[in-house]
Every structure is written in C-alpha cells, then in structure tokens.
VOPAGU-2260 file (C-alpha; in pm, 1 decimal, decimal comma):
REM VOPAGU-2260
SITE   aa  ch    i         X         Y         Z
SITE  UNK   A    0    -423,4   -1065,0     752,1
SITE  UNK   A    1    -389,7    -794,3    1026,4
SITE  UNK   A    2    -591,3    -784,1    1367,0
SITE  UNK   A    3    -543,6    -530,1    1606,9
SITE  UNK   A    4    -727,1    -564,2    1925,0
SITE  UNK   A    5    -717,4    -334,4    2254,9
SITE  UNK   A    6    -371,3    -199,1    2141,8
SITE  UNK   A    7    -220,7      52,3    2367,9
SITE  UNK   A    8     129,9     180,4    2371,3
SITE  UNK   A    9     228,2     451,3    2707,6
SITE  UNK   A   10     554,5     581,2    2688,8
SITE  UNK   A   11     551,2     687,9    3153,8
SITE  UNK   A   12     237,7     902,4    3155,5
SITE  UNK   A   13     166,3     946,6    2787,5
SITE  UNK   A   14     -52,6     731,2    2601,2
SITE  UNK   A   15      73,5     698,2    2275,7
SITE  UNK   A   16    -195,8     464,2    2098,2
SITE  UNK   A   17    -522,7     438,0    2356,3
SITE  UNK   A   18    -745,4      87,4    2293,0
SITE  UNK   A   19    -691,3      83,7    1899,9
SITE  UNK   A   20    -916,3    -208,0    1769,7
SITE  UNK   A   21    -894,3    -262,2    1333,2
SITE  UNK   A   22    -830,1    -533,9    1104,3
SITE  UNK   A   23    -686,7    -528,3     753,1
SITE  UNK   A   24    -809,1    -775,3     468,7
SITE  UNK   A   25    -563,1    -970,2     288,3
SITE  UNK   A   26    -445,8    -815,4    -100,0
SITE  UNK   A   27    -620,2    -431,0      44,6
SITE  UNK   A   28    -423,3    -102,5     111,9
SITE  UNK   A   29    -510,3      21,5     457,0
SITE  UNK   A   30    -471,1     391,0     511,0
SITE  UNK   A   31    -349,9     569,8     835,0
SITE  UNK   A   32    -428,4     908,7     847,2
SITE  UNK   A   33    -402,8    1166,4    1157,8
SITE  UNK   A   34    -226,8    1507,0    1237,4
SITE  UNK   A   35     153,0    1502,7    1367,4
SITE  UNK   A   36     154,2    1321,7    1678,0
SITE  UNK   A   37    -114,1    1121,1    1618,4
SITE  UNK   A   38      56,6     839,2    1647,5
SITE  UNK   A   39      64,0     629,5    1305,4
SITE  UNK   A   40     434,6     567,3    1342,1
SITE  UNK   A   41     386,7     435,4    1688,9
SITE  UNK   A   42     113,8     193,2    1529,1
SITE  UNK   A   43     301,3     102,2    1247,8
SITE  UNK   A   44     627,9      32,5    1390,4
SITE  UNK   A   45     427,4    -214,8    1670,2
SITE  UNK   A   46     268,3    -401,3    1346,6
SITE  UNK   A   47     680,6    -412,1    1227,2
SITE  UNK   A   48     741,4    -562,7    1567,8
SITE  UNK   A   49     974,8    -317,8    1633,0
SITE  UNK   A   50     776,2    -167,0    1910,7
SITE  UNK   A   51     612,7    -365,1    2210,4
SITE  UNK   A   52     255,3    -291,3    2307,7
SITE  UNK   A   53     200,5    -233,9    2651,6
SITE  UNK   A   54    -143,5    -362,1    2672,2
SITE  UNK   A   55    -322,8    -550,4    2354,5
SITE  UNK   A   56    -323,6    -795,4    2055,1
SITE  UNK   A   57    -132,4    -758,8    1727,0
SITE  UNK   A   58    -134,5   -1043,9    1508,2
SITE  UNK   A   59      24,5   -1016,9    1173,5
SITE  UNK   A   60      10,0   -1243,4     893,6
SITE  UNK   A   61     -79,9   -1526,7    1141,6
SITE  UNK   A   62     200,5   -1464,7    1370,2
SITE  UNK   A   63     180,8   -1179,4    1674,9
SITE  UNK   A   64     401,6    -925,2    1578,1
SITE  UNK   A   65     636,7    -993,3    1824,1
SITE  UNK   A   66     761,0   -1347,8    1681,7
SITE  UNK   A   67    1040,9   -1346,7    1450,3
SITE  UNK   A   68     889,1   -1526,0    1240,3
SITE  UNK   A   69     627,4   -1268,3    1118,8
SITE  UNK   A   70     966,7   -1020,8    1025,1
SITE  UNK   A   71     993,2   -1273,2     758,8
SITE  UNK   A   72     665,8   -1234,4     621,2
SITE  UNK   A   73     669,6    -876,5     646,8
SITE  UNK   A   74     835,6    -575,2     457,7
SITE  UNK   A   75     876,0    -255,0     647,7
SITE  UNK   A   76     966,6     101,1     447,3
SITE  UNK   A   77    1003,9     347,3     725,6
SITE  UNK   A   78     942,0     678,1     657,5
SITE  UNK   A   79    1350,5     790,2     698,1
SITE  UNK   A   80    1572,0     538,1     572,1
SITE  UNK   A   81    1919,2     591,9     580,1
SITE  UNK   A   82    2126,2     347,6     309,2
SITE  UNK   A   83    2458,1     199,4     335,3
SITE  UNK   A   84    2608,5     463,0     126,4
SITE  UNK   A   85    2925,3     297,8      55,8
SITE  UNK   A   86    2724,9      30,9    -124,8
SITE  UNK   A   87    2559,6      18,8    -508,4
SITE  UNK   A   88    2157,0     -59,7    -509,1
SITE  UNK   A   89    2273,0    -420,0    -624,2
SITE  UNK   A   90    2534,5    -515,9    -349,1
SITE  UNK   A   91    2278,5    -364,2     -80,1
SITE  UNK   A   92    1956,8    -540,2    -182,4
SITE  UNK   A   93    2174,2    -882,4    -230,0
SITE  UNK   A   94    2317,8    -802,7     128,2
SITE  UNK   A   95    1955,5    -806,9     253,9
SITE  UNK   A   96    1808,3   -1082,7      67,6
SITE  UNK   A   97    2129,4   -1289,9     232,5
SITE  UNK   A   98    1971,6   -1182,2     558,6
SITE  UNK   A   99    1655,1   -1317,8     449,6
SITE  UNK   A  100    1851,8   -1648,6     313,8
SITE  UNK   A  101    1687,0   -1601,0     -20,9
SITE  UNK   A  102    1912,5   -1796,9    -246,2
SITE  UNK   A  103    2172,3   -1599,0    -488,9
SITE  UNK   A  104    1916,5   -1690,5    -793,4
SITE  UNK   A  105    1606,3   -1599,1    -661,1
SITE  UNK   A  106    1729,7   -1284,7    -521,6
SITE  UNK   A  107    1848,2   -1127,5    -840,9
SITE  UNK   A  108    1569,7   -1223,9   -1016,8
SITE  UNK   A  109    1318,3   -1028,8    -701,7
SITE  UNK   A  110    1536,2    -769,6    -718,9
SITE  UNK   A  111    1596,0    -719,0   -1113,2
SITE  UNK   A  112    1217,2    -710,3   -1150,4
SITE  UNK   A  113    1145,0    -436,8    -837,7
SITE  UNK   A  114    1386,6    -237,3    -980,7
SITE  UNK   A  115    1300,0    -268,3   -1378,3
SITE  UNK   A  116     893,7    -179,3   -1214,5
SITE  UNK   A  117    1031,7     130,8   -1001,8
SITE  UNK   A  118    1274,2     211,7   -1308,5
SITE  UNK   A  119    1573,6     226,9   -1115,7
SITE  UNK   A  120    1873,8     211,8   -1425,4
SITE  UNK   A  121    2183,9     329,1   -1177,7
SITE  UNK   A  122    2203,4     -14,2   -1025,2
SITE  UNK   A  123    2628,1       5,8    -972,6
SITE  UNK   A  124    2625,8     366,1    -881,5
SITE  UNK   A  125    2721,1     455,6    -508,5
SITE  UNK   A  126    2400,6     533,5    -324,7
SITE  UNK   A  127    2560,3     828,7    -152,0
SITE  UNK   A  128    2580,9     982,7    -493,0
SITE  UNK   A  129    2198,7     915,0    -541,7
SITE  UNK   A  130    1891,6    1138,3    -537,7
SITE  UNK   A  131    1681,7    1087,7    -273,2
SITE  UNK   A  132    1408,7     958,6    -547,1
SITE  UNK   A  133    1631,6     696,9    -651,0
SITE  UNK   A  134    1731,2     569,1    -267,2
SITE  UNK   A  135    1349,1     603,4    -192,0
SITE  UNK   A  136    1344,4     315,5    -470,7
SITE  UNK   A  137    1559,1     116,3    -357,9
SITE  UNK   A  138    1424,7     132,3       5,5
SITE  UNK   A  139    1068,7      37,2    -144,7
SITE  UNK   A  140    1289,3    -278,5    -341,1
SITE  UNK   A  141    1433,7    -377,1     -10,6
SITE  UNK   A  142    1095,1    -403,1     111,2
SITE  UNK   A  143    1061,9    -695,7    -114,2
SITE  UNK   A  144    1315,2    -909,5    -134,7
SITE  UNK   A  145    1182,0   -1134,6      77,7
SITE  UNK   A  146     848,6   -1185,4     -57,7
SITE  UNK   A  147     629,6   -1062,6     183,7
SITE  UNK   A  148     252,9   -1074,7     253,8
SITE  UNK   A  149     233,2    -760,1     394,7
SITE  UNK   A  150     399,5    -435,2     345,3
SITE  UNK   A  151     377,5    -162,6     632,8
SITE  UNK   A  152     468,7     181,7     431,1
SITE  UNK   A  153     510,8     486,3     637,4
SITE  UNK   A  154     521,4     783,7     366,2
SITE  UNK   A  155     625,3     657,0      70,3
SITE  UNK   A  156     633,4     936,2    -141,2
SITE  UNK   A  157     795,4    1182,9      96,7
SITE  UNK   A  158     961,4    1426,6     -27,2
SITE  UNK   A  159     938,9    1306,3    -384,6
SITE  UNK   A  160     863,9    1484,8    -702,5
SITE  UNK   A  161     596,7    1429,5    -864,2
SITE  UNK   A  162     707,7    1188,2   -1151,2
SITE  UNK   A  163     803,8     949,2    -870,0
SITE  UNK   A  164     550,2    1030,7    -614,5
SITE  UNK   A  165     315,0     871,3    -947,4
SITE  UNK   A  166     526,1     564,5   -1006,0
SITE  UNK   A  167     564,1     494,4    -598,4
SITE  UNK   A  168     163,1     518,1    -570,4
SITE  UNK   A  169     115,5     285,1    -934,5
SITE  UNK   A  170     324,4      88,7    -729,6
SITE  UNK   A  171     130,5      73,2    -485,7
SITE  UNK   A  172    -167,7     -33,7    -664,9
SITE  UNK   A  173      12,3    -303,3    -848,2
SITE  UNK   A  174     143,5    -463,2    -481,2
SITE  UNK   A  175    -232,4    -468,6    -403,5
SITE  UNK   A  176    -353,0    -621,1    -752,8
SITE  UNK   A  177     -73,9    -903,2    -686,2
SITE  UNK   A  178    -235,7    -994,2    -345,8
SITE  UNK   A  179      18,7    -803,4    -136,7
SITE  UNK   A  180    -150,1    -636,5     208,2
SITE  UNK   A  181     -38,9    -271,1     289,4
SITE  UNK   A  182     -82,5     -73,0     529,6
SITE  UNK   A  183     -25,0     298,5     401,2
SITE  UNK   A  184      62,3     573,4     596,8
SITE  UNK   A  185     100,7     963,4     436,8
SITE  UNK   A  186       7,4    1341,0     485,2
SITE  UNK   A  187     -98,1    1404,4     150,3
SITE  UNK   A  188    -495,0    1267,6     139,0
SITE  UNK   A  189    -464,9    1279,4    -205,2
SITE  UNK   A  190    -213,0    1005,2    -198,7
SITE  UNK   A  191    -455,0     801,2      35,8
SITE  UNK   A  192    -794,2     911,1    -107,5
SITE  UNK   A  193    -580,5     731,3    -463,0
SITE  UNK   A  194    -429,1     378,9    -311,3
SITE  UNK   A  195    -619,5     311,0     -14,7
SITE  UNK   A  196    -952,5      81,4      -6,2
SITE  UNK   A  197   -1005,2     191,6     366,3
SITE  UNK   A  198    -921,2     402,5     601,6
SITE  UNK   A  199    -844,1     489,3     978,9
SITE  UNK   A  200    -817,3     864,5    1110,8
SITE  UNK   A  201    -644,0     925,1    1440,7
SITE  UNK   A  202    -620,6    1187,0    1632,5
SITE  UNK   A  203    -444,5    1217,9    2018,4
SITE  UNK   A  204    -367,3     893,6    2063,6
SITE  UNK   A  205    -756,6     774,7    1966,2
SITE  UNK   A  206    -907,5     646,4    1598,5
SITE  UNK   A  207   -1162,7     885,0    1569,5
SITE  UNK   A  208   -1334,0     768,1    1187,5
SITE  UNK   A  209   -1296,8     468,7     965,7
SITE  UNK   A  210   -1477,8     288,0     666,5
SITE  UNK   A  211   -1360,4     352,3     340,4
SITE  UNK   A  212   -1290,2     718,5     172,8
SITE  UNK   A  213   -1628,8     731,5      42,9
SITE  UNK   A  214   -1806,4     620,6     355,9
SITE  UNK   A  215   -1627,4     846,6     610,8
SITE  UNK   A  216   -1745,1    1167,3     354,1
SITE  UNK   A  217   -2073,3    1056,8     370,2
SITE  UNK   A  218   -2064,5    1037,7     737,0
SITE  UNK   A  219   -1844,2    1307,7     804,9
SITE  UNK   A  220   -1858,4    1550,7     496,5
SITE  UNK   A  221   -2103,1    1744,8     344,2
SITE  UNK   A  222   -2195,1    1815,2     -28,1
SITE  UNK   A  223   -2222,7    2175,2    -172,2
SITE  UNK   A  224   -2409,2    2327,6    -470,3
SITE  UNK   A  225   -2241,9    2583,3    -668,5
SITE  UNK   A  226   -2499,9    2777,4    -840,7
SITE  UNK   A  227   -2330,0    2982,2   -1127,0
SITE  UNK   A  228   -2560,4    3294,4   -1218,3
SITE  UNK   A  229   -2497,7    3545,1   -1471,8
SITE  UNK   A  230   -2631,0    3852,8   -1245,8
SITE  UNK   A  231   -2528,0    3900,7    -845,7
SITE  UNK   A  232   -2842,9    3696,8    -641,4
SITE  UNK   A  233   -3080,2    3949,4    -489,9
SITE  UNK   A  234   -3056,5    3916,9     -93,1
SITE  UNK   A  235   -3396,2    3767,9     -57,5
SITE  UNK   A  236   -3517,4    3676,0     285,1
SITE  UNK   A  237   -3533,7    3280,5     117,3
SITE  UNK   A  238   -3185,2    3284,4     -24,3
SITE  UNK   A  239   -3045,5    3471,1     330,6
SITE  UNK   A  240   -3242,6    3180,7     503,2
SITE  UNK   A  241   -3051,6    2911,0     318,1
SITE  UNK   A  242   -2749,3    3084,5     291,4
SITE  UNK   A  243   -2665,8    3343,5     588,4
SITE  UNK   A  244   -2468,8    3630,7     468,9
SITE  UNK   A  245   -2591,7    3645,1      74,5
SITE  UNK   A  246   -2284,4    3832,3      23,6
SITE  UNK   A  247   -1970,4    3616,9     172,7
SITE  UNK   A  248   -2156,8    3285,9      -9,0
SITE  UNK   A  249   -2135,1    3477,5    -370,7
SITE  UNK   A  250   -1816,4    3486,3    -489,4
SITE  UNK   A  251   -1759,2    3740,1    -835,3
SITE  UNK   A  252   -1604,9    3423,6   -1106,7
SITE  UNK   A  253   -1507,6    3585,7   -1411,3
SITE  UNK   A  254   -1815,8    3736,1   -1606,6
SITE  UNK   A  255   -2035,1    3471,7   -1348,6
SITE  UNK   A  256   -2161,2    3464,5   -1003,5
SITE  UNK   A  257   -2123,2    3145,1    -796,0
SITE  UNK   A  258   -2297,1    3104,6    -462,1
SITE  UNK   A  259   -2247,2    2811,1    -271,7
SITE  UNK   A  260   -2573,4    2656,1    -120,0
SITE  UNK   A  261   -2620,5    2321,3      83,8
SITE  UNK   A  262   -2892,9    2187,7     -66,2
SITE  UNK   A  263   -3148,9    2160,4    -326,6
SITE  UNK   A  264   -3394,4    2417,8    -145,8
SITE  UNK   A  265   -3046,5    2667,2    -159,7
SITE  UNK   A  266   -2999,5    2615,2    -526,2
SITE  UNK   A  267   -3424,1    2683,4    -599,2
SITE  UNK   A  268   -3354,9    2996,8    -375,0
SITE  UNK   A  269   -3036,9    3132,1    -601,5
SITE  UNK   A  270   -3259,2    3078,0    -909,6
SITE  UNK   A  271   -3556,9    3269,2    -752,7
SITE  UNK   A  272   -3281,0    3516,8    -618,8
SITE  UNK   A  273   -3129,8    3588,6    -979,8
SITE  UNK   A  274   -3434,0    3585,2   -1148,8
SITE  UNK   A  275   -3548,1    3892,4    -923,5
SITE  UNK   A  276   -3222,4    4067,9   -1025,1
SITE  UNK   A  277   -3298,7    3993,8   -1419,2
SITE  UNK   A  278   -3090,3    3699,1   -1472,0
SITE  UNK   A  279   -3066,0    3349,0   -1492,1
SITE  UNK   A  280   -2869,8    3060,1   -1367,5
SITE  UNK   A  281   -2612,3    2881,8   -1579,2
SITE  UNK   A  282   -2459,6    2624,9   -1432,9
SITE  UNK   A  283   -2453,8    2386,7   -1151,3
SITE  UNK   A  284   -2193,3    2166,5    -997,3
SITE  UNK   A  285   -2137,0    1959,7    -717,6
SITE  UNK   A  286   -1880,8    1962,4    -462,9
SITE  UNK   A  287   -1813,0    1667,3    -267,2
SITE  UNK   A  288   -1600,8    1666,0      30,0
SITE  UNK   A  289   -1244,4    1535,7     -20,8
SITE  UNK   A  290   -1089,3    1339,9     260,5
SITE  UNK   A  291    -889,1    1648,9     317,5
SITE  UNK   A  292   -1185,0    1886,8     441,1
SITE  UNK   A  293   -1307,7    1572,0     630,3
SITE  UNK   A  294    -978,4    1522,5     815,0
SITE  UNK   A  295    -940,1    1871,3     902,2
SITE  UNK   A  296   -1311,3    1910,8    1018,9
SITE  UNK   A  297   -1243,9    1578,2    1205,3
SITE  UNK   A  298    -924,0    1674,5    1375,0
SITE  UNK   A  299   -1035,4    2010,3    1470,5
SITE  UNK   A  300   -1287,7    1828,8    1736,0
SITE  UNK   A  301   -1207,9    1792,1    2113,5
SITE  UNK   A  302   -1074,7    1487,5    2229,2
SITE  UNK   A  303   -1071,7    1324,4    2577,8
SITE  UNK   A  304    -656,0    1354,4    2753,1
SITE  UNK   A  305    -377,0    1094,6    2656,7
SITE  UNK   A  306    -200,8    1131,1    2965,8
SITE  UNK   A  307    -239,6     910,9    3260,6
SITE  UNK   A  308    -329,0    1020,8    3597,9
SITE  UNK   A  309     -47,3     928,4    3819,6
SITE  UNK   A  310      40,9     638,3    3608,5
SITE  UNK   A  311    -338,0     479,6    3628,6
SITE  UNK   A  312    -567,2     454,4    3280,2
SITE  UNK   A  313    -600,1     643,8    3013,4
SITE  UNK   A  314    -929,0     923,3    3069,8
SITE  UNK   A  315   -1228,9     784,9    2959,2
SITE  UNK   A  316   -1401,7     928,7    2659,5
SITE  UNK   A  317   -1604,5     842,4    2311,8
SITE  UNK   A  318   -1351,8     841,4    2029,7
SITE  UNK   A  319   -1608,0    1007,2    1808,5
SITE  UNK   A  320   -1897,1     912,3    1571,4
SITE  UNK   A  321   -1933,1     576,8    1767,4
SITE  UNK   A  322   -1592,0     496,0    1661,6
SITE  UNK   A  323   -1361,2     329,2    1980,8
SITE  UNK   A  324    -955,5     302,5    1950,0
SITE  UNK   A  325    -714,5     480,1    1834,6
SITE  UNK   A  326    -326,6     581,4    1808,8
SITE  UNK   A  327     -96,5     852,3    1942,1
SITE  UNK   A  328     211,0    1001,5    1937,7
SITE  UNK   A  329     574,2     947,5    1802,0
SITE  UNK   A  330     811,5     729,6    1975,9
SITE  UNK   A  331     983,6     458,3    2067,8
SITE  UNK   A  332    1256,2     318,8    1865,9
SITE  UNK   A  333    1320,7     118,8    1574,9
SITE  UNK   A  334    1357,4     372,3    1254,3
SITE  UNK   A  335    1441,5      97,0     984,3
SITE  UNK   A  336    1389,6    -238,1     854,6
SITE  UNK   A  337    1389,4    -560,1    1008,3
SITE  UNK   A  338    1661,5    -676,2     991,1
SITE  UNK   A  339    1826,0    -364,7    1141,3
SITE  UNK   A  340    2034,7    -130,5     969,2
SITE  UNK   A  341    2327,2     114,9    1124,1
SITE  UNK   A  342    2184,5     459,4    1089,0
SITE  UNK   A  343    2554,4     602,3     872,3
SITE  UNK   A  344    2453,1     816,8     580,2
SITE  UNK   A  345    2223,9    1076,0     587,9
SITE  UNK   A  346    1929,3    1008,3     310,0
C-alpha cells in the first residue's frame, strides 16, 4: 500500500530524512517512532504529499505521493490542527466532504457514523467553544470523509486525557480491522507498543531499527530476572560475578529482597546467595523490555552527521543493527489536511 524507496529530504545543508527505504502492508498500523527532530513529521508529511522529496520514491496507495490523485485516497490528521472556529463539527466536515465531492447523502451518513464511533454529541456547537478532546475528534472525522485507504496520523492522542486517548487508540484498531492502512506516529510507546503491527525507529535523520514491537526487543532489549528473597543475598564471589555490585542490584521491597539478575545462572546464584544468609527465595518474575527502554537504549547510540559537506552527500555511515534509511528533522511546510485549511483559530 506504501513503498518508500531511497527517500531523502535536505532542507540547504541539513538532511532531514537520509536514504529511508520501508513499505507498509495494506489494513496494518505502521508505527514511527524517534526522538524530537528525528524527522517523522518530515516523513509523514512527504507520504501526505505535502512535502517534495529531494531524492527518492514514494508511492502511496498506487499513486506517487505527489499526484493529486493519491490526496483523494488519503486522510491526513496532522499533529496541530487548527479548526474553522466559526463553524459547528457538522457544517465543517460537510464543507470538506464538498471538497472531496462526496455527495450531500453519503457525506452525512460518513460523518454521522465517525462521529456516533468517536462519541462526539455537540455536533451544532461552535468549535471555538470546544475542548481540545472534542476538536481532536472531529479532526480524526475529517480524516474520513472521503473514504480513504490510508490514514497518515501524526499524534493522535496529543494532549488528550486519558478517556479519549483510549477511544482515539480503539479507534485506531477498528480503522485497521476495517482494512484501513495507517501509518502512526506518537511519543508515548505505550500508545505504539498498543496499535501498531510494526515499527520504524529513527534517529538523526536515519531509521536505525524496525520489525515489529516484539522483534526489535528481542534484537535490541534484554530480559531480566527478579529474584524476590526473604533475607538480603550474601555477596558471594558467584552472585558478584553475575551481578557486579551485590548491593546496587538488591533493592529492600517491603518485607522482601529483589535482585535483578540477567539470566538463569544469576537467578541459581541469588538462591545459593540467600540460602547462605538463612533464607529462601520466593518469587520470580520476568521483565521484558518495553519498546520504551529499547528506544531510549537505541537513541542514546552515535550516529553518523546529517549535514552535508558543502552541499555534496550526506556522510556515510551504518544506520545500526544492519538496518539502512532513515528520517530527520522537522520542516518544511504543510501543517494540515489536504485540501488546505487557513491556519485562524488556535486549537
């Protein structure tokens, strides 16, 4: 439904996306992750076709991103997106689907049903007087009145509170369960670990991991035993081998001890280790890695420079983990929907 190939956006000597290659499945949601700057904005607004590439292939839906014809297909929620105040949710998603030239019917019957799913019940009330919860649903209707194959959503849930933050990512799910390709962009990993069936990570300009959530942790994570022990571990010279510093790994739980070990040798050594100081373990657990401690591990590596040398290429370097492509910073314009909105009212 999506292919990306050799996409690079440079904004004079900055490279803002550097040789991002992916491709996105029809009816999946397709997480972007990265830092601030990374770039996911840049990426998703050139999928929108409201950014040019400067080097690369973007093909969306069957059309290359740049052909009006793919705007049609497509329904872009930016992550700010001012409203015509002046106007109720009703008037302003019938104004859009006349853009579209979805008939009258069809229109109110699209937008009836978005807004009975996203329980939206203010549908005459100004949208200057709404919350930002309730714009933020009608932004995600206007997404849809024309029917789109693919959705492009750049944080969705920003901002929200958590009652809507649940019914935008539901939401979410159901567009995918009807067929619909997203791509989904957020910084909370718990909203992207929840929706999305794979996932990019970017970071300066490059994609530096990708797979889905449970095959970048098993790449890029790493599990952890806690041992719980009723009696502080003695510092034996097997537990300090598996553990370092005996002391900074135990951690005082209530009436329990819990040490945090690596591995099955680690937990064998906390059992040996509490035995010698007459007690006993009582529990185990395992801790996998959430995408959050992956991202952050993954972000905090070195990466190769973005900027251009005197306006030639981009410095050469691995993207990381065998993983080539990427995306970069903010920029460029093209903050709404297509088609365009006036930026009056402040959301």
């Amino acid at each position: 439904m999506i292919e990306v190939a050799g996409l690079r956006k440079t904004y004079g000597d900055f490279a803002a996306v550097v040789d991002s290659d992916f491709s996105v499945e029809e009816g999946e949601v397709f997480g972007i992750v990265g830092p601030n700057g990374a770039g996911k904005t840049t990426t998703l607004k050139v999928l929108a076709g409201l950014v040019d590439p400067t080097e690369g292939d973007v093909e969306v839906a069957g059309y290359p991103s740049d052909d009006p014809e793919m705007r049609r297909r497509l329904g872009f929620l930016p992550e700010e997106s001012p409203l015509y105040e002046e106007m109720t949710p009703l008037s302003y998603l019938r104004f859009f689907a006349d853009l579209y030239d979805v008939p009258r019917d069809v229109a109110d019957e699209r937008i009836a049903a978005a807004l009975d799913r996203l329980e939206l019940d203010h549908r005459e009330r100004r949208l200057g007087d709404m919350s930002k919860g309730m714009k933020r649903k009608v932004a995600i209707a206007r997404s849809l009145v024309n029917d789109p194959d693919v959705l492009v959503y750049d944080e969705p849930a920003s901002g929200l509170d958590p009652v809507t933050t649940n019914s935008v990512l539901e939401f979410t799910r159901e567009l995918r369960a009807a067929g619909k390709t997203v791509v989904f962009s957020a910084h909370n990993l718990y909203h992207v670990e929840s929706v999305c069936d794979r996932v990019v990570v970017m970071n300066e300009g490059r994609i530096v991991a990708r797979g889905s959530v449970d095959g970048i942790r098993e790449r890029h994570g790493e599990t952890t035993y806690h041992v719980f022990t009723d009696v502080a571990p003695a510092a034996t010279d097997r537990l300090t081998a598996a553990v370092g510093d005996t002391d900074a790994a135990t951690e005082e739980v209530g009436d329990r001890f819990r040490t945090a070990v690596p591995d099955m040798d680690g937990v064998e050594a906390v059992r040996a280790a509490a035995a010698e100081a007459g007690g006993e373990v009582v529990d185990i657990r395992t801790r996998e890695p959430s995408l959050e401690d992956v991202f952050l591990d993954i972000v905090g590596r070195p990466m190769p420079g973005r900027y251009t040398g005197g306006g030639g290429a981009v410095a050469d370097g691995n993207a990381g983990d065998g993983d080539e492509g990427g995306d970069g910073g903010e920029g460029d314009g093209g903050d709404a929907n297509r088609p365009a909105e006036p930026r009056e009212g402040v959301e």
